[in-house]
C-alpha positions as CSV (number, residue, x, y, z in Angstrom):
1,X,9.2,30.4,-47.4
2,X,7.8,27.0,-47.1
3,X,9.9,24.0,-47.8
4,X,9.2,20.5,-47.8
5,X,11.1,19.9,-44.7
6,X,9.5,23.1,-42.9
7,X,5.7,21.8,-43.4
8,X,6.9,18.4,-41.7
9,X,8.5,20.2,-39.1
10,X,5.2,22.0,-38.3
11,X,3.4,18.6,-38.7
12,X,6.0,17.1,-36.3
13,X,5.8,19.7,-33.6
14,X,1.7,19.5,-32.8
15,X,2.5,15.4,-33.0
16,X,5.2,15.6,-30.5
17,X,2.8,17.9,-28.1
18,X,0.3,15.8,-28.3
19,X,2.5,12.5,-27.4
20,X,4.0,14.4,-24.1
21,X,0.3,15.1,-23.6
22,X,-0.6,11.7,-23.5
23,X,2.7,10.9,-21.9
24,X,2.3,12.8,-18.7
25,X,-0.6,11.7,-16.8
26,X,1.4,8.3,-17.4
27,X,4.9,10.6,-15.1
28,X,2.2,11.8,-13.2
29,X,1.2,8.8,-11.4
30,X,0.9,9.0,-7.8
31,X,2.9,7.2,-5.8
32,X,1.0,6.6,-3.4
33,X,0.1,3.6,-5.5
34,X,3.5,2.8,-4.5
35,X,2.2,0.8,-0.8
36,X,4.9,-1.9,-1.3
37,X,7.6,-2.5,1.9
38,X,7.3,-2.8,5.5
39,X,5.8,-0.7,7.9
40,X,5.3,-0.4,11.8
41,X,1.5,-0.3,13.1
42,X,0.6,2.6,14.4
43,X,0.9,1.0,17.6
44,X,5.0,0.0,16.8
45,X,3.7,-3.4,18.7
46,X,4.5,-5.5,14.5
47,X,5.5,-4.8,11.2
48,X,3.6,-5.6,8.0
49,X,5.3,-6.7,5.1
50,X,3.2,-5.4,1.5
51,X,4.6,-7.8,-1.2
52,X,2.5,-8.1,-4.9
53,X,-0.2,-10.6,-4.4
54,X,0.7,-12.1,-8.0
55,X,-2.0,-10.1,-9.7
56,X,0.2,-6.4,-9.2
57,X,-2.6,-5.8,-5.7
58,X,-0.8,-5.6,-2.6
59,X,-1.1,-8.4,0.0
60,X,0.4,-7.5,3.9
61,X,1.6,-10.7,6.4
62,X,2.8,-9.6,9.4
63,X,6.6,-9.9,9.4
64,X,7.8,-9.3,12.8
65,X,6.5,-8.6,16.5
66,X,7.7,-6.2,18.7
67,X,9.0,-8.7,21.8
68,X,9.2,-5.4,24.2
69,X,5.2,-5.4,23.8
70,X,4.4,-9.1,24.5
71,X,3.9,-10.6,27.9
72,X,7.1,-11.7,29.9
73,X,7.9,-15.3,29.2
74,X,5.9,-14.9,25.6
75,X,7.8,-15.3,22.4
76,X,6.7,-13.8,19.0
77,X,6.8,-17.2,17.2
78,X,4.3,-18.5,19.8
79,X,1.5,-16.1,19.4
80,X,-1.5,-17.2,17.4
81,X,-4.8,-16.0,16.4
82,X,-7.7,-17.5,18.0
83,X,-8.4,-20.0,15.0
84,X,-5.0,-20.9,16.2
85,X,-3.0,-19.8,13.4
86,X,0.7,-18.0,13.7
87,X,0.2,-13.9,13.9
88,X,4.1,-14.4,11.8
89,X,3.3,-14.6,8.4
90,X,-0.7,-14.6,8.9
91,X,-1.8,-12.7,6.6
92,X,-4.0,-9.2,7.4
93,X,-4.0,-6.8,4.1
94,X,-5.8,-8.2,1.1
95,X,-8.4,-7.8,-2.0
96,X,-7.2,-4.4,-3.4
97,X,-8.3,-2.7,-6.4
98,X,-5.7,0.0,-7.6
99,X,-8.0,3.7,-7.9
100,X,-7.3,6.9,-9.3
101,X,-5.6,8.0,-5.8
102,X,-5.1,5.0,-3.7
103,X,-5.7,1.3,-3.5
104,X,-9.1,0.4,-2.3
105,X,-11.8,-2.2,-1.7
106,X,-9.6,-4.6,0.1
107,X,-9.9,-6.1,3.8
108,X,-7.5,-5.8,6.2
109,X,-7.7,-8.3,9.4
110,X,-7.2,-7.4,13.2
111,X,-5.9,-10.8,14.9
112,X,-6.3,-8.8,18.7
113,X,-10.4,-8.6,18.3
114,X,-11.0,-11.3,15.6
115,X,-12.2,-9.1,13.1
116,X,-11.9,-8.2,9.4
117,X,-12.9,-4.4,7.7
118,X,-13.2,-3.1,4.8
119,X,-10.3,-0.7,4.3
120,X,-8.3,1.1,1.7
121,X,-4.4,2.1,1.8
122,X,-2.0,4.4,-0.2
123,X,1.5,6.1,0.4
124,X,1.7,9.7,1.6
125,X,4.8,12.1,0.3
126,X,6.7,11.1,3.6
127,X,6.8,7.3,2.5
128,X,4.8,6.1,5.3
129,X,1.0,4.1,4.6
130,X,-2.0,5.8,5.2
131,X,-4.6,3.2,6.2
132,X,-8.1,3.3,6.7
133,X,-10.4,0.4,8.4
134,X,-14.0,0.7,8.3
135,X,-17.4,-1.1,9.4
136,X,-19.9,0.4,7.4
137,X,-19.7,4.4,7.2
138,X,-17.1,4.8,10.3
139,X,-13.7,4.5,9.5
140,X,-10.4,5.2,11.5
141,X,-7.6,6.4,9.5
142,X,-3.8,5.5,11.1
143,X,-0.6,5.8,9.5
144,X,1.7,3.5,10.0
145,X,5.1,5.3,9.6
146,X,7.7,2.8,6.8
147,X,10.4,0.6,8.1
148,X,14.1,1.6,7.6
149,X,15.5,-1.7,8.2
150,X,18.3,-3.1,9.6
Protein backbone atom coordinates (compact mmCIF):
# COMPACT_ATOMS: atom_id res chain seq x y z
CA UNK A 1 0.00 0.00 0.00
CA UNK A 2 1.41 3.38 -0.84
CA UNK A 3 1.10 6.23 1.40
CA UNK A 4 2.04 9.64 1.23
CA UNK A 5 4.84 9.22 3.57
CA UNK A 6 6.06 5.83 1.96
CA UNK A 7 6.58 7.58 -1.75
CA UNK A 8 8.76 10.30 0.16
CA UNK A 9 10.52 7.76 1.93
CA UNK A 10 11.45 6.11 -1.38
CA UNK A 11 12.20 9.63 -2.81
CA UNK A 12 14.44 10.25 0.26
CA UNK A 13 16.42 7.03 0.19
CA UNK A 14 17.97 7.37 -3.65
CA UNK A 15 18.59 11.23 -2.42
CA UNK A 16 20.48 10.16 0.63
CA UNK A 17 22.65 7.57 -1.62
CA UNK A 18 23.41 9.87 -3.82
CA UNK A 19 24.71 12.64 -1.17
CA UNK A 20 27.09 9.82 0.59
CA UNK A 21 28.05 9.25 -3.01
CA UNK A 22 29.13 12.62 -3.46
CA UNK A 23 30.27 12.73 0.11
CA UNK A 24 32.89 10.04 -0.05
CA UNK A 25 35.52 10.90 -2.45
CA UNK A 26 35.44 14.15 -0.11
CA UNK A 27 36.37 11.03 3.37
CA UNK A 28 38.42 9.59 0.89
CA UNK A 29 41.02 12.15 0.58
CA UNK A 30 44.43 11.02 0.76
CA UNK A 31 46.40 12.08 3.32
CA UNK A 32 49.20 12.11 1.91
CA UNK A 33 48.13 15.65 1.04
CA UNK A 34 48.65 15.89 4.67
CA UNK A 35 52.86 16.98 4.18
CA UNK A 36 52.52 19.48 7.10
CA UNK A 37 55.27 18.98 10.36
CA UNK A 38 58.79 18.41 10.69
CA UNK A 39 60.82 15.85 9.32
CA UNK A 40 64.57 14.62 9.36
CA UNK A 41 66.49 14.46 5.87
CA UNK A 42 67.21 11.44 4.83
CA UNK A 43 70.58 12.10 5.81
CA UNK A 44 69.33 12.95 9.82
CA UNK A 45 72.23 15.75 9.26
CA UNK A 46 68.55 18.83 9.64
CA UNK A 47 65.11 18.97 10.07
CA UNK A 48 62.60 20.71 7.75
CA UNK A 49 59.73 22.42 9.09
CA UNK A 50 56.37 22.23 6.36
CA UNK A 51 54.14 25.17 7.55
CA UNK A 52 51.09 26.55 4.94
CA UNK A 53 52.69 29.06 2.71
CA UNK A 54 49.40 31.38 3.23
CA UNK A 55 47.77 30.09 0.05
CA UNK A 56 46.98 26.23 1.83
CA UNK A 57 50.65 24.97 -0.43
CA UNK A 58 53.29 23.82 1.79
CA UNK A 59 56.44 25.89 2.22
CA UNK A 60 59.69 23.84 4.20
CA UNK A 61 62.59 26.19 6.22
CA UNK A 62 65.04 24.24 7.69
CA UNK A 63 64.42 24.25 11.47
CA UNK A 64 67.24 22.68 13.13
CA UNK A 65 70.91 21.18 12.30
CA UNK A 66 72.10 18.20 13.55
CA UNK A 67 75.51 19.69 15.58
CA UNK A 68 76.88 15.80 15.76
CA UNK A 69 77.25 16.28 11.76
CA UNK A 70 79.01 19.74 11.60
CA UNK A 71 82.70 20.30 11.79
CA UNK A 72 84.31 20.63 15.38
CA UNK A 73 84.32 24.16 16.56
CA UNK A 74 81.18 24.85 13.97
CA UNK A 75 77.89 25.91 15.35
CA UNK A 76 74.46 25.50 13.60
CA UNK A 77 73.59 29.25 13.81
CA UNK A 78 76.77 30.00 11.94
CA UNK A 79 76.33 28.00 8.78
CA UNK A 80 75.24 29.85 5.69
CA UNK A 81 74.58 29.19 2.18
CA UNK A 82 77.08 30.46 -0.25
CA UNK A 83 74.89 33.77 -1.11
CA UNK A 84 75.64 34.01 2.59
CA UNK A 85 72.31 33.48 3.91
CA UNK A 86 71.50 31.43 7.41
CA UNK A 87 70.82 27.48 6.47
CA UNK A 88 68.21 28.13 9.92
CA UNK A 89 65.18 29.30 8.72
CA UNK A 90 66.34 29.47 4.82
CA UNK A 91 63.91 28.39 3.15
CA UNK A 92 64.26 25.00 0.65
CA UNK A 93 60.53 23.52 -0.11
CA UNK A 94 58.39 25.81 -2.21
CA UNK A 95 55.79 26.42 -5.26
CA UNK A 96 53.36 23.45 -4.78
CA UNK A 97 50.33 22.61 -6.56
CA UNK A 98 48.00 20.15 -4.50
CA UNK A 99 47.29 16.84 -7.25
CA UNK A 100 45.02 14.10 -7.18
CA UNK A 101 47.80 11.95 -5.09
CA UNK A 102 50.50 14.30 -3.95
CA UNK A 103 51.62 17.83 -4.04
CA UNK A 104 53.59 18.63 -7.07
CA UNK A 105 55.31 21.20 -9.25
CA UNK A 106 57.21 22.87 -6.56
CA UNK A 107 61.12 23.42 -6.02
CA UNK A 108 62.96 22.29 -3.35
CA UNK A 109 66.58 23.87 -2.77
CA UNK A 110 69.94 21.95 -1.79
CA UNK A 111 72.16 24.71 0.19
CA UNK A 112 75.34 21.79 0.20
CA UNK A 113 75.69 22.10 -3.99
CA UNK A 114 73.87 25.37 -4.60
CA UNK A 115 71.19 24.10 -6.48
CA UNK A 116 67.40 24.13 -6.87
CA UNK A 117 65.00 21.00 -8.63
CA UNK A 118 62.01 20.56 -9.52
CA UNK A 119 60.38 18.15 -7.03
CA UNK A 120 57.13 16.92 -5.73
CA UNK A 121 56.29 15.55 -1.99
CA UNK A 122 53.32 13.72 -0.30
CA UNK A 123 52.89 11.63 3.04
CA UNK A 124 53.07 7.83 2.98
CA UNK A 125 50.70 5.62 5.55
CA UNK A 126 53.72 5.51 7.97
CA UNK A 127 53.63 9.44 8.39
CA UNK A 128 56.95 10.03 7.08
CA UNK A 129 57.41 12.46 3.47
CA UNK A 130 58.19 10.90 0.40
CA UNK A 131 60.26 13.37 -1.64
CA UNK A 132 61.29 13.50 -5.04
CA UNK A 133 64.11 16.03 -6.63
CA UNK A 134 64.53 16.05 -10.21
CA UNK A 135 66.63 17.76 -13.15
CA UNK A 136 64.80 17.02 -16.07
CA UNK A 137 63.69 13.24 -16.47
CA UNK A 138 66.07 11.85 -13.49
CA UNK A 139 64.74 12.02 -10.21
CA UNK A 140 65.82 10.54 -6.75
CA UNK A 141 63.19 9.71 -4.47
CA UNK A 142 64.17 9.85 -0.43
CA UNK A 143 62.00 9.70 2.47
CA UNK A 144 62.61 11.63 5.10
CA UNK A 145 61.16 9.70 8.15
CA UNK A 146 58.63 12.61 10.50
CA UNK A 147 59.85 14.17 13.67
CA UNK A 148 58.50 13.03 17.08
CA UNK A 149 59.57 15.93 18.97
CA UNK A 150 60.74 16.69 22.14
Amino acid sequence: MDTPTSGALMRLIPASIAFFAMALPAAAEPANHDVFGTFYTQAGTSRVTIEDCGDGSPCGRVSAVNPDTLQPGTNPEDLRTKAGDPIIGLLILEGFEQKRSDWRGGTIYDPENDKTYAARIKRLEDGDLELKGCVGPICQTQVWPAYAGE
